[in-house]
N, C-alpha and C positions, 0 to 999 in steps of 0.2 A: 315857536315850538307848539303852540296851543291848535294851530290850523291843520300840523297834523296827528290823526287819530293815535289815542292812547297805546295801541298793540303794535305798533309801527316806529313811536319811540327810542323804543329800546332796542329795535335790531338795528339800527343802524348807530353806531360810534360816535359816540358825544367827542366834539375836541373844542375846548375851552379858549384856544387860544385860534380857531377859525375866525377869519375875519366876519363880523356880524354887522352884517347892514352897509351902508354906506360911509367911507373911509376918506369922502375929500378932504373934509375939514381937517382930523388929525394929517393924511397928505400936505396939503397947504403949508400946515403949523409948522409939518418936520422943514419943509422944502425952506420958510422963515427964517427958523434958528437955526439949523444944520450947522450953517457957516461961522457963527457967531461962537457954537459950541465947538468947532474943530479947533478953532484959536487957542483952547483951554488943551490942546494938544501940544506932546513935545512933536519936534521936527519931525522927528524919526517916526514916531505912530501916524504923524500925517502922510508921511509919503505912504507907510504901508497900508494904510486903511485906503488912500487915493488908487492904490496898485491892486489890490485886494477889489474892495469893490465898486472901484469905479472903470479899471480897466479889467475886471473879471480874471485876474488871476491868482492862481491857486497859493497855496504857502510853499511849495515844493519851488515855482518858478519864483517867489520874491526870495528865497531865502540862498536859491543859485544865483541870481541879478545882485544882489546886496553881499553875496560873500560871508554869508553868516549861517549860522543852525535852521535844521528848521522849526527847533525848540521855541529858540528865539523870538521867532517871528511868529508863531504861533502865542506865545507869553503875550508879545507886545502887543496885536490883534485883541487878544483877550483883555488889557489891563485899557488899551482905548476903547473900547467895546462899554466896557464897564465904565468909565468916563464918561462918555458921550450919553448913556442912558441917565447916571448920575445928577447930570447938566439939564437933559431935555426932559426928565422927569414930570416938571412939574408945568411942560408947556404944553405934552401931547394929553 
């Protein structure tokens, strides 16, 4: 931040949660436990988090494939979501 000049700053939109610098290491770490932390999943959240973001689909098509809401499956994304950050927390 300091390399560029102070009146330039602030036109351009700070976002906090851009990735800063170089990301292999926390990469690496998630690529480590990932597997270890899905375990702490029910069946059900693993298949959908595996369908969601491993085969890139949407909640619309898991929740037609599964025969369920797509409440539901938006809930259940949300409640592993929250799990898996809970778990990897304190490794990334």
């Amino acid at each position: 931040m300091r390399d560029i000049p102070f009146d330039e700053r602030y036109l351009t939109p700070y976002d906090p949660f851009a990735p800063q610098g170089d990301n292999r290491l926390r990469l690496r770490r998630l690529r480590r436990y990932l597997p270890e932390a899905m375990e702490d999943l029910t069946e059900r959240q693993k298949e959908m988090v595996r369908m969601h973001f491993f085969e890139e689909k949407t909640v619309s098509d898991i929740a037609r494939e599964l025969s369920v809401n797509r409440s539901t499956v938006s809930r259940c994304l949300s409640r592993a979501e929250r799990r898996l950050l809970r778990t990897l927390r304190f490794t990334l």
